[in-house]
Short mmCIF file of the C-alpha atoms (twelve columns), coordinates in Angstrom:
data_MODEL
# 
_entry.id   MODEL 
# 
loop_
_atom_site.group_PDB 
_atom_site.id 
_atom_site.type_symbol 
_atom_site.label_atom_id 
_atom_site.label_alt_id 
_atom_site.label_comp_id 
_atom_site.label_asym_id 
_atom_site.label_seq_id 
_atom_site.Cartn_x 
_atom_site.Cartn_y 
_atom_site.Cartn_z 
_atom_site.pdbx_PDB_model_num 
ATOM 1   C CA . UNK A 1   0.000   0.000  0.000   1 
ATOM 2   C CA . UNK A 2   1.625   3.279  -1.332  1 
ATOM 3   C CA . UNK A 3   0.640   6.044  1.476   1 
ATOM 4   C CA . UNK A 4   -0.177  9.551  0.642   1 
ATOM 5   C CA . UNK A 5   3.068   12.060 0.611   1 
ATOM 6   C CA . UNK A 6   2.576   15.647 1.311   1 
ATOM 7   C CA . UNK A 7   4.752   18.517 3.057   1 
ATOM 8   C CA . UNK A 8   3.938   21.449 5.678   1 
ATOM 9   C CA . UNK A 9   5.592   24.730 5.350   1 
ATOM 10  C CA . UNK A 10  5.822   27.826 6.339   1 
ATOM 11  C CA . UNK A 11  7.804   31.300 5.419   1 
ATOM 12  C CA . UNK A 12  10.939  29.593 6.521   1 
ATOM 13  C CA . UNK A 13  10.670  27.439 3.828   1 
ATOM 14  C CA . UNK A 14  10.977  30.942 1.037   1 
ATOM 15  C CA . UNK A 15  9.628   30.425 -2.350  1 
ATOM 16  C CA . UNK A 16  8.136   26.776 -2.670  1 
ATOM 17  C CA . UNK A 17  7.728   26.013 -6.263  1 
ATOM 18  C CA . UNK A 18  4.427   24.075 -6.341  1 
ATOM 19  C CA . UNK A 19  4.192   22.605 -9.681  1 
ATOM 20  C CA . UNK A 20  7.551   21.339 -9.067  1 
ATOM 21  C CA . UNK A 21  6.049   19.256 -5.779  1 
ATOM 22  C CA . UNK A 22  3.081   18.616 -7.597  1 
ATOM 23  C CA . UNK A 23  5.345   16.784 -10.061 1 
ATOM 24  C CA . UNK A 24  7.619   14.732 -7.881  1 
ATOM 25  C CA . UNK A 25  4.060   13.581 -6.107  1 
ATOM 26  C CA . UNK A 26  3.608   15.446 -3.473  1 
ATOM 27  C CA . UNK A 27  -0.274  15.455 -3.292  1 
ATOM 28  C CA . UNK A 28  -1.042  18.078 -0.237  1 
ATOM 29  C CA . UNK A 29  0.335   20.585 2.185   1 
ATOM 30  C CA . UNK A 30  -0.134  21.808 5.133   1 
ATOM 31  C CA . UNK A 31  0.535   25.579 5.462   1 
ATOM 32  C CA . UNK A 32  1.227   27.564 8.470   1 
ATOM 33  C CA . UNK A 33  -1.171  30.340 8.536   1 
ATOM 34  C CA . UNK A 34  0.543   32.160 11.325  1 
ATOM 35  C CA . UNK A 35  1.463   32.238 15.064  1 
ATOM 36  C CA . UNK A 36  1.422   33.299 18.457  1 
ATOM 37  C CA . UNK A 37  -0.229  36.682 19.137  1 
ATOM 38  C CA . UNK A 38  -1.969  38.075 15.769  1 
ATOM 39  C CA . UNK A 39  0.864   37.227 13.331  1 
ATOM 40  C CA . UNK A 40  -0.016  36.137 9.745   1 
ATOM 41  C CA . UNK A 41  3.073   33.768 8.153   1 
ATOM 42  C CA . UNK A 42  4.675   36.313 5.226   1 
ATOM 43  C CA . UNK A 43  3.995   33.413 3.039   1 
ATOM 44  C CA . UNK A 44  0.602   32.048 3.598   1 
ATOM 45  C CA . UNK A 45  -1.464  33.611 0.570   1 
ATOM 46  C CA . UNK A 46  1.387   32.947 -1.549  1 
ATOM 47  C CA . UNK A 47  1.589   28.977 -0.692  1 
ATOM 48  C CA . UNK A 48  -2.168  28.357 0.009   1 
ATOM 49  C CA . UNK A 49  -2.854  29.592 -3.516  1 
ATOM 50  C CA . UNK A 50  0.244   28.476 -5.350  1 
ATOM 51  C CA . UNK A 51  -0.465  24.972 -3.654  1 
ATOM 52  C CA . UNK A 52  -4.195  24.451 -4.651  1 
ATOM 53  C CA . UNK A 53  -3.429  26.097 -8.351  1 
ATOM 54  C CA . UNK A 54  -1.155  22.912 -8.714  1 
ATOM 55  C CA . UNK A 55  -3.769  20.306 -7.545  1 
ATOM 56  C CA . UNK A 56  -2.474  20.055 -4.115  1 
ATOM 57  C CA . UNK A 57  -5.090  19.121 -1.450  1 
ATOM 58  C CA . UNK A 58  -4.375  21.732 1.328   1 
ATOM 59  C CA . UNK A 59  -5.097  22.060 5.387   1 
ATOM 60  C CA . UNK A 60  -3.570  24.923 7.400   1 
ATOM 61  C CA . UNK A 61  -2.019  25.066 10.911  1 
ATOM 62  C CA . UNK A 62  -1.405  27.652 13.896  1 
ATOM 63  C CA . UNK A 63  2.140   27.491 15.739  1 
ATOM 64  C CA . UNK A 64  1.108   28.066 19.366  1 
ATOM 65  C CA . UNK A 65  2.549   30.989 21.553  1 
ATOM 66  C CA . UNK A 66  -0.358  30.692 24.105  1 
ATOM 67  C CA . UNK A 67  0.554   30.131 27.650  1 
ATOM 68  C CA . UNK A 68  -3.479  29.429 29.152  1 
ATOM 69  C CA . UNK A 69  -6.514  28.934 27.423  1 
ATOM 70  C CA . UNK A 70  -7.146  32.522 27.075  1 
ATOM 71  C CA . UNK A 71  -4.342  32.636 25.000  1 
ATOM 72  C CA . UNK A 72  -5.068  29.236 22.248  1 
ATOM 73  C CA . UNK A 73  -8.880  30.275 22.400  1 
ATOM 74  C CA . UNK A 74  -7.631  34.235 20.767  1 
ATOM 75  C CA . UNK A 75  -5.169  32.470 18.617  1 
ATOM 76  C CA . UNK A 76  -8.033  30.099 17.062  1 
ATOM 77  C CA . UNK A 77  -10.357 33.496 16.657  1 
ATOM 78  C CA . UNK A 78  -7.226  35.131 14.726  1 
ATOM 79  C CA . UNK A 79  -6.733  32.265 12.844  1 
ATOM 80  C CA . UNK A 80  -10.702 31.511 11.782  1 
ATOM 81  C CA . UNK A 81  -10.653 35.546 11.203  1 
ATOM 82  C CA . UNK A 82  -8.018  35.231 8.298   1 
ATOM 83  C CA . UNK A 83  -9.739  31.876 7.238   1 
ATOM 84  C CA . UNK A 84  -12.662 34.125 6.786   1 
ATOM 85  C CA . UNK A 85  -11.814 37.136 5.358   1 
ATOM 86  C CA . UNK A 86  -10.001 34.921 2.405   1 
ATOM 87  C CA . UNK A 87  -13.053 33.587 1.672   1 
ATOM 88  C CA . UNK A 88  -11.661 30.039 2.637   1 
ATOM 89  C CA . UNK A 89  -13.910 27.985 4.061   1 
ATOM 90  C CA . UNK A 90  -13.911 24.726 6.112   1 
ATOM 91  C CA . UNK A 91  -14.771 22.445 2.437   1 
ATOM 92  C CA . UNK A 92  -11.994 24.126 0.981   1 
ATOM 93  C CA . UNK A 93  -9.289  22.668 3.596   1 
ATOM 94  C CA . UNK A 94  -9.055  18.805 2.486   1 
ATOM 95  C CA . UNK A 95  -6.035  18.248 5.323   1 
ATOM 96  C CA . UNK A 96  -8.100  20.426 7.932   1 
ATOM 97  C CA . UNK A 97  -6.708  22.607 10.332  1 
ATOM 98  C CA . UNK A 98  -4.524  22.099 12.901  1 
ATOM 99  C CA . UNK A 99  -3.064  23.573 16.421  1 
ATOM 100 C CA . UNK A 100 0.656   23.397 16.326  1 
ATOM 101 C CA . UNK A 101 1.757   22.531 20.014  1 
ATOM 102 C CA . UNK A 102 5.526   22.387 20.870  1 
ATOM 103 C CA . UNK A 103 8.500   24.395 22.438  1 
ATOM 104 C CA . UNK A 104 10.490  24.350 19.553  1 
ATOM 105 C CA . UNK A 105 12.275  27.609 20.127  1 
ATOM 106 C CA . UNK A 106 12.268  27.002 24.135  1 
ATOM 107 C CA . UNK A 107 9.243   30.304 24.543  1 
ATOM 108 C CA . UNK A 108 7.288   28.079 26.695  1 
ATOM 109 C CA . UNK A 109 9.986   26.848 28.835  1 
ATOM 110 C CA . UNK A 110 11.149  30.676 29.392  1 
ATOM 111 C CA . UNK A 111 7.703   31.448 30.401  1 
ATOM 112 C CA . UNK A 112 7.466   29.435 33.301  1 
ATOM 113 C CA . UNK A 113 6.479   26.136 31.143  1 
ATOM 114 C CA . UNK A 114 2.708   26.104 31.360  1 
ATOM 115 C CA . UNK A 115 1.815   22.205 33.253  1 
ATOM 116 C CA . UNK A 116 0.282   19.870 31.467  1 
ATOM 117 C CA . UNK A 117 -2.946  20.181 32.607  1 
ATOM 118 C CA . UNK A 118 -2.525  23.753 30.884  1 
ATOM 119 C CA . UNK A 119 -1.202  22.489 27.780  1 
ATOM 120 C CA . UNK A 120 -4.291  19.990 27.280  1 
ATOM 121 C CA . UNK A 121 -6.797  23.141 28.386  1 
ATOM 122 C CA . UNK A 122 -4.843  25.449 25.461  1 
ATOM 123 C CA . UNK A 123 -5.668  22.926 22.739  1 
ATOM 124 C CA . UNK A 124 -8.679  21.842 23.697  1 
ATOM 125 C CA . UNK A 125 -9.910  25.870 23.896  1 
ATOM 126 C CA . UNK A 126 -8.260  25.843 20.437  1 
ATOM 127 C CA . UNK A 127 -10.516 23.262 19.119  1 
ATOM 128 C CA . UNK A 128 -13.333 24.063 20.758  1 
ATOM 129 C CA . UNK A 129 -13.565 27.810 19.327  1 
ATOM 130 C CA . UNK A 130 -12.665 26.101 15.512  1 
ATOM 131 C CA . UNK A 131 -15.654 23.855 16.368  1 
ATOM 132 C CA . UNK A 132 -18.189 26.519 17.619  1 
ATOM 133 C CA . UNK A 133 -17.235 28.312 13.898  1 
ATOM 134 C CA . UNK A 134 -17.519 24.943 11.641  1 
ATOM 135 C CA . UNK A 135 -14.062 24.208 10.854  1 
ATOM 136 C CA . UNK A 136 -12.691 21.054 11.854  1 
ATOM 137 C CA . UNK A 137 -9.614  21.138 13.971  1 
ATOM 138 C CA . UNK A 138 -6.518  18.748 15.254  1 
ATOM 139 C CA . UNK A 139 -3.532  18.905 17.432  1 
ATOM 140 C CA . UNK A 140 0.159   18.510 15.811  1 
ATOM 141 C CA . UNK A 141 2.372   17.580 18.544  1 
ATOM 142 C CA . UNK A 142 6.002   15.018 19.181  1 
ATOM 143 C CA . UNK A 143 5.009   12.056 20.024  1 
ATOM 144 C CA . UNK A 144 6.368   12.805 23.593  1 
ATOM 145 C CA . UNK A 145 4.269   15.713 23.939  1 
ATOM 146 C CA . UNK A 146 1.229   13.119 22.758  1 
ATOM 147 C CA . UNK A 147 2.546   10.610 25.349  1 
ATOM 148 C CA . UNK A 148 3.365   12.767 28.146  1 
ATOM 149 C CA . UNK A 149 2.522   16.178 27.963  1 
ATOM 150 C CA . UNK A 150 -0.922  16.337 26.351  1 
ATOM 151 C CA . UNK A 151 -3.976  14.374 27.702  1 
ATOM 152 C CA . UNK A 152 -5.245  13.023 24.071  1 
ATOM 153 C CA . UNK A 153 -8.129  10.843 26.328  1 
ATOM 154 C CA . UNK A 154 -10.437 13.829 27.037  1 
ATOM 155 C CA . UNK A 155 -10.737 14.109 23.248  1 
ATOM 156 C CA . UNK A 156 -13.660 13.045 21.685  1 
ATOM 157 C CA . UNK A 157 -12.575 10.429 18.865  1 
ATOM 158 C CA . UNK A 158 -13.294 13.174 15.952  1 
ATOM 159 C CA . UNK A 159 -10.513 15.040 17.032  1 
ATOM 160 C CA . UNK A 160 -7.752  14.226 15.057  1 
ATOM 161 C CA . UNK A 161 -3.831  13.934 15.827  1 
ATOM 162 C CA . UNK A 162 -1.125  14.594 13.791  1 
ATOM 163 C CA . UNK A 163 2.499   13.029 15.367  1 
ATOM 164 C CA . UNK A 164 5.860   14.034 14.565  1 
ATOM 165 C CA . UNK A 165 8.083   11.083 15.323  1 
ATOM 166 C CA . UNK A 166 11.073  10.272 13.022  1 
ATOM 167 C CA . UNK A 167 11.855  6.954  11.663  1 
ATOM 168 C CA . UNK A 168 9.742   4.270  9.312   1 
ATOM 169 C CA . UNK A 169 6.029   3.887  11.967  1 
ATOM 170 C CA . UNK A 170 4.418   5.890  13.811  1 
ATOM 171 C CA . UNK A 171 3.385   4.408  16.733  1 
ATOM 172 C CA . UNK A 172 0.648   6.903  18.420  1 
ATOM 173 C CA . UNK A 173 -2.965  4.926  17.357  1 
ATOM 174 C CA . UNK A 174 -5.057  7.706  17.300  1 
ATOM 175 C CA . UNK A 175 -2.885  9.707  14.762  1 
ATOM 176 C CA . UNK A 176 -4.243  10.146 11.210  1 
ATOM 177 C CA . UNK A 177 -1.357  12.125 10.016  1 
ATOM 178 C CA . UNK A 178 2.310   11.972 10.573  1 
ATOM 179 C CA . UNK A 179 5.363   13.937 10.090  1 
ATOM 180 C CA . UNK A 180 8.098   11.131 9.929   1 
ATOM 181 C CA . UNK A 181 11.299  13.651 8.725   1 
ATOM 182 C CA . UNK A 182 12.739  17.370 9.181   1 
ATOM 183 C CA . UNK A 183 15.294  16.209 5.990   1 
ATOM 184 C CA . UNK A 184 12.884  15.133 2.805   1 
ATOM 185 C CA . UNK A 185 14.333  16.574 -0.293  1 
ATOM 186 C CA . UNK A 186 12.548  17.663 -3.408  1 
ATOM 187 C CA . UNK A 187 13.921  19.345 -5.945  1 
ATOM 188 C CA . UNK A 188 17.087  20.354 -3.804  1 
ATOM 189 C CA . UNK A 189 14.740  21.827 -1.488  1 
ATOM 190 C CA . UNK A 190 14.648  20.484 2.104   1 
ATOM 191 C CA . UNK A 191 10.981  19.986 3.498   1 
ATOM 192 C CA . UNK A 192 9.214   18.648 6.482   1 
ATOM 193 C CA . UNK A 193 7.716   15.419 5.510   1 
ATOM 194 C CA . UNK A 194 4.097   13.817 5.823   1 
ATOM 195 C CA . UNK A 195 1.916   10.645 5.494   1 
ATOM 196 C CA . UNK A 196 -1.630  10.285 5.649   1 
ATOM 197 C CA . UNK A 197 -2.632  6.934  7.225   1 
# 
């Protein structure tokens, strides 16, 4: 069984030229609409467009600066604002949307590392507000964040989970999507890399 191959990227990633993914089979993206506080990724009308004008099947996701549920639910309000004011709605995102939990740049952990019990509250806000406006939403996360940080049981099973976990599995259950490399390279371009299972 051949899985599904797509990418997620965001300004860091500069130019992406679509029809070049579209050709070496990548069949969707995942596009980083913004982050933390009100910001809107440099890049996002440029990919989201340039993606679906090549065929690409696209979802979008939200890096989290949020430290309490105050915080995530704003973040999901700015992000269904821009979702709305592009005239995208929730049909038009095949991969769906997703809340981008991690530390990756060690904010949280300078910030007095909001518990656990905080972290699960932030996404579940997150989702919640995406709900109450009719877009689906997920949670991207490591799997050790998945194991050990976030509580993934007070989900309801429609809630999906996208895992980051390098190597050849992925071994969280509930995850639909997974991000199995930092190092794919198309086109001499160096992506993040993603299945669909």
């Amino acid at each position: 069984m051949t899985m599904e191959r797509g990418i997620d990227v965001s300004e860091n990633n500069g130019t992406v030229d679509w029809e070049r993914m579209a050709a070496e089979g990548i069949s969707f993206a995942i596009i980083r609409l913004g982050y933390g506080r009100g910001h809107l990724d440099s890049m996002f009308y440029e990919n989201y467009n340039g993606a679906l004008a090549a065929g690409l099947k696209v979802g979008v996701y939200y890096y989290s600066y949020a430290l309490d549920e105050a915080a995530a639910e704003a973040e999901a309000r700015y992000m269904l604002e821009i979702l709305r004011d592009s005239g995208i709605a929730p049909e038009d995102l095949a991969m769906g949307c997703w809340f981008d939990m991690e530390d990756a740049d060690g904010f949280k952990s300078r910030h007095g590392n909001p518990g656990d019990d905080v972290i699960t509250g932030m996404c579940f806000q997150f989702i919640l507000e995406c709900n109450r406006q009719g877009y689906n939403c997920g949670i991207y996360a490591s799997l050790d964040w998945l194991l050990n940080r976030i509580d993934t049981s007070v989900f309801a099973d429609y809630v999906p989970f996208w895992c980051a976990e390098w190597g050849d599995s992925c071994s969280f259950d509930r995850a639909t999507l997974w991000q199995d490399t930092n190092e794919l390279v198309i086109g001499g371009e160096t992506f993040d890399g993603d299945y669909v299972l």
